[in-house]
C-alpha positions in Angstrom: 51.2 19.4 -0.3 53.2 19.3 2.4 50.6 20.4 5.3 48.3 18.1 4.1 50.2 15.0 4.5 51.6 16.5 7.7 47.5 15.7 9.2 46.8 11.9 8.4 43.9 12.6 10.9 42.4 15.3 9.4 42.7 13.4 6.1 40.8 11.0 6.9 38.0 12.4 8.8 37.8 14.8 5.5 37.5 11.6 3.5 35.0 10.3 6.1 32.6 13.2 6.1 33.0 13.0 2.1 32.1 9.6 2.3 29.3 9.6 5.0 27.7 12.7 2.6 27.7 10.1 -0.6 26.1 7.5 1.0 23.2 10.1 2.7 22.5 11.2 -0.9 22.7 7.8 -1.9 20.3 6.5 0.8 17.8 9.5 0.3 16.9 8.2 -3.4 15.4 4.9 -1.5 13.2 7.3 1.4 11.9 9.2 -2.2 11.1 6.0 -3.4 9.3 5.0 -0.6 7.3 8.3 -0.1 6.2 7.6 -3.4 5.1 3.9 -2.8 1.6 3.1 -2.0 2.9 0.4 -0.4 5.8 -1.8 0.2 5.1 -5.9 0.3 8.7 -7.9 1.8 11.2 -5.2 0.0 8.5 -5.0 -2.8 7.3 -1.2 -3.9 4.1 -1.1 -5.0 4.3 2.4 -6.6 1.2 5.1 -6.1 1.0 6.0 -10.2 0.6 1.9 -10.7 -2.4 2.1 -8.6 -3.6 5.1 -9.9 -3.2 3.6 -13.5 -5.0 0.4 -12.2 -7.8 2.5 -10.7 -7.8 3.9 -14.2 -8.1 0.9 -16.1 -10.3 -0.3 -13.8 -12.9 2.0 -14.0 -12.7 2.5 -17.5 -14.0 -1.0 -18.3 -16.6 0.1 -15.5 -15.0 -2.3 -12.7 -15.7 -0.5 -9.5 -13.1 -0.7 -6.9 -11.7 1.8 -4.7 -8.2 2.6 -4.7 -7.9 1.0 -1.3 -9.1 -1.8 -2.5 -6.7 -1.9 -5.5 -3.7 -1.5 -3.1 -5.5 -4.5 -0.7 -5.4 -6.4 -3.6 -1.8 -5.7 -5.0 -0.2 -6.0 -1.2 -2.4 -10.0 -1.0 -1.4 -10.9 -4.5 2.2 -12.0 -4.2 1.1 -14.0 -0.6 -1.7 -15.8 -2.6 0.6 -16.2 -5.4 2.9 -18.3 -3.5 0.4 -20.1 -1.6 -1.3 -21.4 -4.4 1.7 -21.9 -6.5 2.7 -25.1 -4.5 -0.7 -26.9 -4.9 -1.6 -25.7 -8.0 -4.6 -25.6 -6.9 -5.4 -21.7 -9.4 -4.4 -20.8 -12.1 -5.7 -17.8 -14.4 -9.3 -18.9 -15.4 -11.7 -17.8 -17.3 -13.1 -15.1 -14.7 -9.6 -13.7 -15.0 -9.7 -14.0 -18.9 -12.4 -12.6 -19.6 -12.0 -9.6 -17.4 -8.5 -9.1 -18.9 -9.9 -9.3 -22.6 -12.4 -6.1 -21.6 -9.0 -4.3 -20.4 -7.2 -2.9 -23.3 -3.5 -2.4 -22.6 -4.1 -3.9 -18.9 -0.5 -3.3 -16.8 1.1 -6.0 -15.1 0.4 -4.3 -12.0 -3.6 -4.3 -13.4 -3.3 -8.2 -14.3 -1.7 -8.7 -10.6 -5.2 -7.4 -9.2 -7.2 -9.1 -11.5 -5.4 -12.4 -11.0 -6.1 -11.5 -7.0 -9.6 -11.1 -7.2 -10.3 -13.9 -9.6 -7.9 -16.5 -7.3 -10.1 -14.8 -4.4 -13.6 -15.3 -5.6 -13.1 -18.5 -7.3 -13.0 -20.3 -3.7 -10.3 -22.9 -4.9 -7.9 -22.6 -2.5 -7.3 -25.7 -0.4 -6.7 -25.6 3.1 -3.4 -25.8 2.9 -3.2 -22.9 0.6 -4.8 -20.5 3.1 -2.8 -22.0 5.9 0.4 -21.2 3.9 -1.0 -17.7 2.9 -2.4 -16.8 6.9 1.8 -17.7 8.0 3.0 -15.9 4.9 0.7 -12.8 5.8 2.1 -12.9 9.5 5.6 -13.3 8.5 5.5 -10.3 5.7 7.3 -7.0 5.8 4.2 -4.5 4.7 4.1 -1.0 5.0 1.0 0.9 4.1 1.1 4.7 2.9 -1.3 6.2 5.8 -3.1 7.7 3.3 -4.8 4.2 2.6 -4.8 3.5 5.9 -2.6 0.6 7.7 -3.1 -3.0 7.9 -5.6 -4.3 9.9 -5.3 -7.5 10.7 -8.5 -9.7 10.8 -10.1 -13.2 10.9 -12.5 -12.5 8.4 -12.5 -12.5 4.8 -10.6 -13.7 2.1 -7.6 -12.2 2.6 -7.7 -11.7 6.3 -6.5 -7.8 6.6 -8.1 -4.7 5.5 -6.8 -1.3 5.1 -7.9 1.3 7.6 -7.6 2.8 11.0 -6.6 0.3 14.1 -7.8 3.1 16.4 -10.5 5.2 16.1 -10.1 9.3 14.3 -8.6 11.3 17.1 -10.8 14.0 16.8 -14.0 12.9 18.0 -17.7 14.9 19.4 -17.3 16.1 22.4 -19.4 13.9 24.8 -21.1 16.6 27.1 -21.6 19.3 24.0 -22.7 22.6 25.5 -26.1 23.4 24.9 -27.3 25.5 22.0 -27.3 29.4 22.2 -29.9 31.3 20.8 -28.7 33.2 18.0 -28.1 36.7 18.5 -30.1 39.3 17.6 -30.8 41.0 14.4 -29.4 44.1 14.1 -31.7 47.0 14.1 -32.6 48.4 10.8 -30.6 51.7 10.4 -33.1 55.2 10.2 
């Protein structure tokens, strides 16, 4: 007991590393959750299996969207959410009724999309409300998994982004391909 109250210092750099070690573990469940996350919308984790199960339902009541599209959807819907919350301007119609009727069991995360693409294509957003939504968009946190690409800002379209490459695939044809070969000969037949 003795030597160990004889080294305050060593105390507390023990207690330190023991401290700094809880917190890593700590912090590493948040870096799973995120390598798990399709994508993350202002803090928001929109997780890969809720797009997969939305993919799912989807195409079960033969809607066909891509999964990209499905994440597109799920990253706009809490922007155009809020934009149109203030106006009033949509609310859950019956485009979005009836597609939710021919979902049985739909998930909230499945209802989220739905209410997107029904706000979307109804066209009853005011100004305002895309005004709101377009500074919202440029304000917000978002974080693509790369495997559905990365946000892509744009001018066009409803929700002004897409997912996919900003720069073009890395491996690209070589522009001055060296000529063809002939192929080589047949080998001769064996006697």
């Amino acid at each position: 007991m003795k030597a160990w109250s004889a080294h305050p210092a060593r105390r507390a750099a023990v207690v330190g590393v023991a401290a700094l070690g809880a917190v890593s573990l700590l912090g590493g469940c948040g870096f799973e959750t995120r390598q798990q996350a399709a994508a993350v919308v202002n803090g928001k984790v929109i997780h890969e299996s809720d797009v997969r199960e939305t993919f799912d339902q989807l195409k079960a009541a033969k809607l066909d969207f891509a999964e990209n599209i499905v994440v597109t959807a799920l990253v706009a819907a809490p922007l155009l959410k809020d934009a149109v919350a203030t106006s009033g301007s949509w609310k859950p119609d019956e485009t979005y009724a009836s597609v939710i009727s021919s979902i049985p069991g739909a998930t909230d995360t499945t209802k989220e999309f739905v209410a997107a693409v029904a706000l979307i294509q109804s066209q009853k957003m005011t100004p305002a409300d895309v005004a709101a939504y377009r500074a919202d968009l440029k304000k917000a946190n978002i974080s693509v998994n790369p495997k559905y690409g990365s946000v892509v800002p744009s001018d066009q379209g409803p929700v002004y982004f897409t997912l996919g490459q900003q720069t073009p695939n890395w491996v690209k044809p070589a522009a001055n391909a060296a000529p063809a070969t002939a192929p080589a000969p047949a080998p001769a037949p064996a006697q």
